[in-house]
C-alpha positions as CSV (number, residue, x, y, z in Angstrom):
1,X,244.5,-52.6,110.1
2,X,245.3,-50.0,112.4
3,X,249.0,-48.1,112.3
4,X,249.8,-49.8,116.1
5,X,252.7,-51.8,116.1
6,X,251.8,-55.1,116.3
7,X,254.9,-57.0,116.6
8,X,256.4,-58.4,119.6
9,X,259.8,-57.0,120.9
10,X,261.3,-59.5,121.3
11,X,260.7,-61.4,117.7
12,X,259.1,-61.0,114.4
13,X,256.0,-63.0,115.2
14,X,252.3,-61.5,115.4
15,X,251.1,-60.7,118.9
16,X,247.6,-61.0,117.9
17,X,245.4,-63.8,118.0
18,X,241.8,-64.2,117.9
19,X,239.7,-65.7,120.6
20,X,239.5,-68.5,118.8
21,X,243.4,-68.9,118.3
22,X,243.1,-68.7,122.4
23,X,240.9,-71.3,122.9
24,X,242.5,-73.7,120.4
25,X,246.3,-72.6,121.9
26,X,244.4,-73.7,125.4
27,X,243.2,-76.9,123.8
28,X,246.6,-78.2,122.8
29,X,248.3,-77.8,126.7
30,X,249.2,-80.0,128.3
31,X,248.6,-79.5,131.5
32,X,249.9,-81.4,134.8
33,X,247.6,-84.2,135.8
34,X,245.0,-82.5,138.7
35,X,245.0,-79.2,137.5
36,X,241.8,-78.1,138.6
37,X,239.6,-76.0,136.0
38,X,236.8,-73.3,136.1
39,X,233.2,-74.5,134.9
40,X,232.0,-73.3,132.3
41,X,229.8,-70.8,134.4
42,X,233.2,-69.7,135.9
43,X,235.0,-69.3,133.0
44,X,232.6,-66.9,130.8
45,X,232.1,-65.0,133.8
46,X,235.4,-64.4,133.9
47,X,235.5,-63.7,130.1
48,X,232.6,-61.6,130.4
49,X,235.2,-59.3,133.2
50,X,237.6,-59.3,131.0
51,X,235.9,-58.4,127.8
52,X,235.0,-54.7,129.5
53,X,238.4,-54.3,131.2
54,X,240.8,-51.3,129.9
55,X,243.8,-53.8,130.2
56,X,242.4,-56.4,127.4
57,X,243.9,-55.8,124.8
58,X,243.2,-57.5,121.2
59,X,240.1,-59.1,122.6
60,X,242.7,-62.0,124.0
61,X,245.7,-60.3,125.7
62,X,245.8,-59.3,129.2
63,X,248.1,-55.8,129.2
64,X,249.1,-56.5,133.0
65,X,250.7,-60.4,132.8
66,X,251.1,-60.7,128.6
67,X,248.6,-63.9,129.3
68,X,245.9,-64.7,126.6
69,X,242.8,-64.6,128.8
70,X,240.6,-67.4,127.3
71,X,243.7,-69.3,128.8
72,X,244.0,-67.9,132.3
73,X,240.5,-67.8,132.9
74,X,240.0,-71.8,132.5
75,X,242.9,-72.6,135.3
76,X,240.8,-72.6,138.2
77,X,243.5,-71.4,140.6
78,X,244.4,-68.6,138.5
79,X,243.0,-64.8,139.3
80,X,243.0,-61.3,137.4
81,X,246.9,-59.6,137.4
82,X,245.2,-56.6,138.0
83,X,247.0,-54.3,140.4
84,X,244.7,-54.0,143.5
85,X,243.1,-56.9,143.4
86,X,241.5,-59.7,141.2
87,X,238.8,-58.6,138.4
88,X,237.8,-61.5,138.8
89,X,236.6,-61.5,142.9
90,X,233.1,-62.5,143.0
């Protein structure tokens, strides 16, 4: 492991998590009955934005919002934090 400090600020837990922690973290929401999700077309395009973007960091964690990506990126309604527009414009 790398010498970058890996703890968040505000506690003493981890802030990483692989992709698949991400997925199974988005698995267990609960989300509000008519939230509207990305295809699965959508949503690896979106992935595949992300995964080349300077502000991912971990593989999972969007430097801009602190969201894990393979979360945001299945809430249809959602869009890239980026400053100056959304990554994630087709």
């Amino acid at each position: 492991m790398d010498d970058m400090k890996t703890d968040c600020k505000g506690c003493s837990a981890t802030v990483r998590v692989t992709p698949a922690e991400a997925e199974d973290a988005f698995a267990k929401l609960r989300l509000p009955p008519g939230t509207r999700l990305a295809d699965e077309t959508e949503y690896r395009r979106r992935l595949d934005i992300c995964s080349s973007c300077v502000e991912l960091e971990y593989g999972t964690t969007c430097r801009q919002c602190g969201c894990l990506v393979q979360v945001r990126a299945h809430l249809a309604s959602d869009g890239c934090p980026r400053p100056g527009g959304s990554g994630w414009k087709k």
